[in-house]
C-alpha distance (Angstrom), angle and dihedral (degrees) to the residues before:
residue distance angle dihedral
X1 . . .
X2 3.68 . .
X3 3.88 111.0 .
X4 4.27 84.1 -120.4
X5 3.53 86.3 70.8
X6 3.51 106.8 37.8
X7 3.90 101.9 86.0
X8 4.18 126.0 47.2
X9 4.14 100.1 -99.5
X10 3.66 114.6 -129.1
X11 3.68 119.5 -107.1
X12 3.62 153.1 47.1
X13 4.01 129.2 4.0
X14 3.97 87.5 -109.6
X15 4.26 88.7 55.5
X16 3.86 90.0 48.2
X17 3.77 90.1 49.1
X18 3.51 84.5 49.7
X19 3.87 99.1 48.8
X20 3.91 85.7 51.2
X21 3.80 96.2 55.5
X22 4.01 86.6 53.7
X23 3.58 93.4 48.4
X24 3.71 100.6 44.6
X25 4.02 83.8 46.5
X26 3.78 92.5 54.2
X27 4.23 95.4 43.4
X28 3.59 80.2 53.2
X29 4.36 97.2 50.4
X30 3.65 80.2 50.9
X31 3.89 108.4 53.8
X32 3.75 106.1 20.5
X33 4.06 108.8 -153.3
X34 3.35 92.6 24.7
X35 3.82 109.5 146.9
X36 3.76 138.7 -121.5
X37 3.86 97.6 -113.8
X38 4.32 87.7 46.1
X39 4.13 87.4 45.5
X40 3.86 90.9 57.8
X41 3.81 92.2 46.4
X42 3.86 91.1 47.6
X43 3.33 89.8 48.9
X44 3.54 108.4 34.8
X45 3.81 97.5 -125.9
X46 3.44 128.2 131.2
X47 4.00 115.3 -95.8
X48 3.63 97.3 -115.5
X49 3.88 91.6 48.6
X50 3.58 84.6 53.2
X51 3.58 88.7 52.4
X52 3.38 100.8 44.8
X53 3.63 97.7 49.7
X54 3.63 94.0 46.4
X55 3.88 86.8 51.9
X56 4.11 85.7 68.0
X57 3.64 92.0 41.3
X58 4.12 81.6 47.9
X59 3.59 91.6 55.5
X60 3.78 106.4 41.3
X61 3.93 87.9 54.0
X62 3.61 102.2 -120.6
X63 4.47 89.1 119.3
X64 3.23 135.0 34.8
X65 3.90 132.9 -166.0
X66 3.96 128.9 -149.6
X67 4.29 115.2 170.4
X68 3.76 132.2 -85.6
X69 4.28 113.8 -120.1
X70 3.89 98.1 -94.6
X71 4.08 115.5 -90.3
X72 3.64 101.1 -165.8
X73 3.92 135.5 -52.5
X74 3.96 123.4 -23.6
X75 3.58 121.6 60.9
X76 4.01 117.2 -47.5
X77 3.70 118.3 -112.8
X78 3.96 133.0 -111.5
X79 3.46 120.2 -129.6
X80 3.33 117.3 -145.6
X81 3.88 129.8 -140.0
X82 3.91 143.3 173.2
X83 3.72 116.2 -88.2
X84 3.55 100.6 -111.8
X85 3.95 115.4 -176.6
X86 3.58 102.0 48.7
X87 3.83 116.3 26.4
X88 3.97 107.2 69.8
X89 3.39 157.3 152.9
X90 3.88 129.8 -120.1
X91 3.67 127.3 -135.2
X92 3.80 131.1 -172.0
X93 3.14 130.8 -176.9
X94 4.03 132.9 -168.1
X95 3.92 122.9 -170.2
X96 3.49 146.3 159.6
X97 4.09 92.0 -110.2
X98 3.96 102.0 37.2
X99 4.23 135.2 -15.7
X100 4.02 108.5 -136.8
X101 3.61 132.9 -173.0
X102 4.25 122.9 -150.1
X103 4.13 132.3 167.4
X104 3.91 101.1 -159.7
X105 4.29 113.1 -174.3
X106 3.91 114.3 -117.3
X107 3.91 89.2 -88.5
X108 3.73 79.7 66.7
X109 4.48 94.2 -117.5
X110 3.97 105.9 146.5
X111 3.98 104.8 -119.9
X112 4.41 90.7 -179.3
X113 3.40 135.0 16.4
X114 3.83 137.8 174.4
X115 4.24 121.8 169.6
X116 3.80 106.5 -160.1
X117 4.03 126.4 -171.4
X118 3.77 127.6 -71.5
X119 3.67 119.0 -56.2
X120 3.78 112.8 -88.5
X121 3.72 124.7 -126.5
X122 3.65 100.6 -79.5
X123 3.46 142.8 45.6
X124 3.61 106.7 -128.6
X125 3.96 87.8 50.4
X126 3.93 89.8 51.0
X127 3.95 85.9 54.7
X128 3.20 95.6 47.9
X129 3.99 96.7 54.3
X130 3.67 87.9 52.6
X131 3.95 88.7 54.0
X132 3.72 97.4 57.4
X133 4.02 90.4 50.8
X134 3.56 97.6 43.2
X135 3.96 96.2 52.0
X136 3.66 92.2 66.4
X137 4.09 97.8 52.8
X138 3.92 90.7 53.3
X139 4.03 115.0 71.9
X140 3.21 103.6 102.3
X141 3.72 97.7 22.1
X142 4.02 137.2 104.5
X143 3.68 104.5 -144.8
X144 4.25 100.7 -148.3
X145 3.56 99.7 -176.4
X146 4.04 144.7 -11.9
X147 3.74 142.9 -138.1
X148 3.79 139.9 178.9
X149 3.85 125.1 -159.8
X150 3.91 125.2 -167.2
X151 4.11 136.9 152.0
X152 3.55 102.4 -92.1
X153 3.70 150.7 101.7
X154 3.68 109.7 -97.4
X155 3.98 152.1 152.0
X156 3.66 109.1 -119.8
X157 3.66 91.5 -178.6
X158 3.63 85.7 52.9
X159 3.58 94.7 31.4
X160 4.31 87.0 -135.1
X161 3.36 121.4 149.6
X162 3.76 105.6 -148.9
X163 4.28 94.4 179.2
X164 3.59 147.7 -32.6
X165 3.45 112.1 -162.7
X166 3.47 104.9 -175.3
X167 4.15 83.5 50.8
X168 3.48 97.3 45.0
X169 4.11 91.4 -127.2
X170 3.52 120.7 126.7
X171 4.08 131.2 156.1
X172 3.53 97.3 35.4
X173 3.91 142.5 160.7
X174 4.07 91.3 -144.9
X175 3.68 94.9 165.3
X176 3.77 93.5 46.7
X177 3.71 93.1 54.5
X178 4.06 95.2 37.3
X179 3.91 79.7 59.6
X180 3.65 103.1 46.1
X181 3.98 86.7 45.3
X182 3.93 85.3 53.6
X183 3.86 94.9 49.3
X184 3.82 86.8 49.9
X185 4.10 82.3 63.9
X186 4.01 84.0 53.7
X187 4.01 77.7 -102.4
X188 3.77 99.6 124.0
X189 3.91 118.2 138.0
X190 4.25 87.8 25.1
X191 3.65 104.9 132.1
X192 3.63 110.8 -93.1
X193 4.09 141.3 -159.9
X194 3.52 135.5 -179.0
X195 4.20 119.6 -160.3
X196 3.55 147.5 -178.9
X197 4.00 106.4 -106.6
X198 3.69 95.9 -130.3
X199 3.79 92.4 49.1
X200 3.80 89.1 44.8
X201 3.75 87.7 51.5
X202 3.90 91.1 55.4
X203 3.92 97.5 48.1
X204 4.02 82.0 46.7
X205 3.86 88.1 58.3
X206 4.17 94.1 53.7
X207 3.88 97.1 35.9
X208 4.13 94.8 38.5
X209 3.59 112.5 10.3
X210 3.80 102.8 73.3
X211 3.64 86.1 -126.8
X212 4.32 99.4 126.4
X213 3.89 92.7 -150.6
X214 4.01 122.3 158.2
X215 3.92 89.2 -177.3
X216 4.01 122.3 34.1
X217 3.50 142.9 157.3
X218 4.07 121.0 -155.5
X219 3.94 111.6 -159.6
X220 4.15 102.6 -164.1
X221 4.11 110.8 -159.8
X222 3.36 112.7 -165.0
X223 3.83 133.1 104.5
X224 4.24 92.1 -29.3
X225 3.76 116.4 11.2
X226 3.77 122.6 -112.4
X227 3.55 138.8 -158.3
X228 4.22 121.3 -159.2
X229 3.85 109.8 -177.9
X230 3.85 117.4 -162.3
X231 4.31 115.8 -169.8
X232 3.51 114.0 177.3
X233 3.97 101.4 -3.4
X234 3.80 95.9 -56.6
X235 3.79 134.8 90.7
X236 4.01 110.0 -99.4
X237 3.66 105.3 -140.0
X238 3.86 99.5 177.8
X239 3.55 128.9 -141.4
X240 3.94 97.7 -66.3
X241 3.52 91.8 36.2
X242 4.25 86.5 -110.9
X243 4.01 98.4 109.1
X244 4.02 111.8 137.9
X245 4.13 90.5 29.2
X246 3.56 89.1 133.2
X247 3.71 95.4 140.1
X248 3.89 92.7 91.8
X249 3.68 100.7 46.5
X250 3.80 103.3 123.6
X251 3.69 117.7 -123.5
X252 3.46 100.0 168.1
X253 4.33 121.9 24.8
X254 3.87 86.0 -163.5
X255 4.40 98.1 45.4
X256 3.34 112.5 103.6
X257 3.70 132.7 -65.1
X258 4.03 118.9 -70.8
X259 3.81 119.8 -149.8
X260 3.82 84.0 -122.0
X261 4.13 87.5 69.8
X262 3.54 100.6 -101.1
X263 3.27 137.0 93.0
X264 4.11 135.2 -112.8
X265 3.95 95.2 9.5
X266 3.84 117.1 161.3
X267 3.37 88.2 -104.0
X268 3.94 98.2 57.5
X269 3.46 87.9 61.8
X270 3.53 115.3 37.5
X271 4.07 99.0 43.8
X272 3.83 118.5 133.0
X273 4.07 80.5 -126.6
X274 3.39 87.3 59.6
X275 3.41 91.3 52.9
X276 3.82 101.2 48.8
X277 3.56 92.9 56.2
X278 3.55 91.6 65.2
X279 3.73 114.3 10.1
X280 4.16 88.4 -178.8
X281 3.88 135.2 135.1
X282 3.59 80.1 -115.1
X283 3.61 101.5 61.0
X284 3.94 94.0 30.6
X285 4.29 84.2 59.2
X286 4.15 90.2 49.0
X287 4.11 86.9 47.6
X288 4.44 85.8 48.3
X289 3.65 76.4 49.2
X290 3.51 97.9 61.4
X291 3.29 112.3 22.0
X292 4.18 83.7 58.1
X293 3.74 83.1 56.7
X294 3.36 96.5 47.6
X295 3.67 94.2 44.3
X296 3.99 95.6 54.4
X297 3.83 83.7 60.9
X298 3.16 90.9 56.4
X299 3.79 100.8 48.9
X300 3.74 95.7 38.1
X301 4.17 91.3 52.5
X302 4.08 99.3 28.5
X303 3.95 99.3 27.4
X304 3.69 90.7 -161.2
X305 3.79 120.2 174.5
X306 3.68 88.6 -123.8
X307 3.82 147.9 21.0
X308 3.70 106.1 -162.4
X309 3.91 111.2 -166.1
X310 3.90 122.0 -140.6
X311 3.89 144.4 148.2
X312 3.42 137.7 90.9
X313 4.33 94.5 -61.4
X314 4.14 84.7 51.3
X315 4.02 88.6 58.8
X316 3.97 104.5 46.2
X317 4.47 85.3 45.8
X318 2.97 98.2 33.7
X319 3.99 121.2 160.1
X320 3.89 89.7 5.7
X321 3.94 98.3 56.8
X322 3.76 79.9 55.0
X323 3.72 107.6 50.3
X324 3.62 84.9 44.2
X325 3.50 97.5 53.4
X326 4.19 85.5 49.7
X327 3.24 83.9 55.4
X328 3.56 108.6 58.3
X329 3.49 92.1 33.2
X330 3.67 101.0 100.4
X331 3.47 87.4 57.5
X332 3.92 90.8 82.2
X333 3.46 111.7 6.3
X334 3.84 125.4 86.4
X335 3.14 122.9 -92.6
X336 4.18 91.1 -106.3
X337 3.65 89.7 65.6
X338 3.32 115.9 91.2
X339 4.45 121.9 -161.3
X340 4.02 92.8 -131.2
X341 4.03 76.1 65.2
X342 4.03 80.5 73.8
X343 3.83 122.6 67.7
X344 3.53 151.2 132.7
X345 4.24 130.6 -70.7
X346 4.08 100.6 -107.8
X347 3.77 86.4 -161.8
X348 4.57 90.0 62.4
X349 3.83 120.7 -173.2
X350 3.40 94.6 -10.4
X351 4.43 98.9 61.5
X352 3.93 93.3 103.0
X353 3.56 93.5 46.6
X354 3.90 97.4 40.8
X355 3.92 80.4 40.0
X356 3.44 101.5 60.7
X357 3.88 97.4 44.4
X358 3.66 85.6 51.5
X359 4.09 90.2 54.5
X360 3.95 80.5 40.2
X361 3.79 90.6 62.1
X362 3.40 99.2 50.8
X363 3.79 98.2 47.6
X364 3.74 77.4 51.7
X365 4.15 83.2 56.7
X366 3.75 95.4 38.0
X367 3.59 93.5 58.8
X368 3.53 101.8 43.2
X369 4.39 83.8 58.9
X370 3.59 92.5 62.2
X371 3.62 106.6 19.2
X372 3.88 150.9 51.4
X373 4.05 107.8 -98.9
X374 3.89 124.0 -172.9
């Protein structure tokens, strides 16, 4: 359960009613089917809270209940389960190789999806793309929450975009003009989140991946390389907001020349460019090369459980990138660390975008524990 939601908020009756609501929501986004009289003992409510609560929940559409085969004598129970057609989140996503557009339900299934070309050069353009295919999906819909995911260094509290490189954006209000875009879609007030793709991906791998990992890091390989570090099932953001840019750690002063001005970063030697220059055993073995060097870093300063590989590079190599970079590994890592700790996103192309509905759900959850959501 979602540390929000772990420990009895201070405050009024009307919070703690509040708090419950969430909760009950959540148990039930975890165990579909699970019934009323199971819900109270997982929760340790009493079963006609339970039943009240889930009365509301009931009525505003966001469960619904079919019955259990019969176990005996006495009435049958209900099992409960998240609505799942009509109640979801939004996800957009804007890159340098395509833009795409999803609403996934709060168990986190896609219900629509459309991937459109690469960003164009400006924001406001990109924004307005993702407008026009949006509009269509919604009749019929009740959009809970939102997020956006893009390469770039940002404040998500903030919702600033501070630069994306690869984009060519920098000095942004991101959240601002996520939200205007939404109101557009007669979406305004919906619960809103901007992220950095990479970091989206991560949280995508915990909440959707069926990988159970407290601690994480997601490596994305495409045109820059990304880093999105998870401790303790949330998104790690760092003091400046820059944790998981691993993309311009040097591993070579004399490789060539980076975009960032230096030369032999990460990311001027793992980019899917790179790669489709010279799509060779050769050049796959220098990019093991690397990418095991860069990973040992990784493990030896974040010592995550995993480092889950994804992008663009990850999808054309695929399973031999991989078992090369396992390979090499031992070369630089300690001796603690062991390859398997290495492997590939189960969730593919589609992490950020699955990742940042995912974080768009539970801001959708969040909120509704501490405040009043239509």
């Amino acid at each position: 359960m979602p540390k929000y939601l772990e420990h009895t908020p201070l405050g009024s009756t009307r919070q703690l009613r509040r708090w419950h609501r969430a909760r009950v929501l959540q148990a039930i986004r975890a165990e579909a089917g699970i019934s009323r009289l199971r819900l109270a003992r997982k929760l340790g409510l009493s079963p006609s809270a339970v039943t009240e609560v889930v009365a509301e929940l009931l009525s505003e559409g966001l469960l619904t209940e079919r019955p259990l085969p019969p176990t005996g004598q006495g009435r049958p129970s209900v099992a409960l389960e998240v609505e799942a057609k009509r109640h979801l989140a939004l996800a957009w996503e804007i890159d340098v190789d395509r833009m795409a557009v999803a609403l996934l339900n709060l168990k986190g299934q896609v219900r629509a999806r459309v991937v459109l070309p690469p960003a164009p050069p400006r924001l406001d353009e990109a924004l307005a793309l993702l407008q026009q295919h949006t509009a269509p999906l919604l009749p019929g819909v009740r959009v809970l929450s939102a997020g956006l995911a893009l390469p770039g260094l940002l404040e998500p509290a903030q919702g600033h975009l501070t630069l994306a490189p690869n984009l060519g954006w920098a000095d942004l209000p991101l959240l601002e003009r996520f939200q205007e875009a939404l109101g557009s879609l007669g979406l305004a007030g919906t619960p809103a989140v901007v992220e950095n793709e990479a970091n989206a991906a991560a949280y995508g791998l915990y909440a959707l991946g069926g990988l159970a990992l407290e601690h994480c890091v997601y490596l994305s390989l495409g045109v820059g390389v990304g880093g999105g570090v998870v401790v303790e099932r949330k998104v790690y953001h760092g003091a400046r907001f820059h944790a998981g840019e691993v993309g311009h750690i040097p591993l070579d002063p004399e490789g060539p020349p980076c975009r960032c001005g230096k030369r032999g970063c990460a990311e001027a030697f793992l980019s899917y460019r790179r790669w489709q220059e010279d799509p060779s055993p050769a050049r796959l073995n220098e990019m093991a090369e690397r990418l095991a060097q860069l990973s040992a870093m990784v493990l030896a300063t974040l010592d995550p459980e995993r480092i889950v590989l994804g992008g663009p590079l990850v999808e054309a190599t695929g399973q031999a990138l991989l078992q090369a970079v396992q390979t090499r590994l031992p070369r630089y890592a300690l001796a603690v660390h062991d390859p398997a700790q290495i492997t590939i996103s189960p969730l593919g192309r589609e992490a950020a975008l699955l990742g940042v509905g995912a974080l768009a759900a539970d801001v959708f959850m969040e909120q509704m524990s501490y405040e009043e959501v239509g």
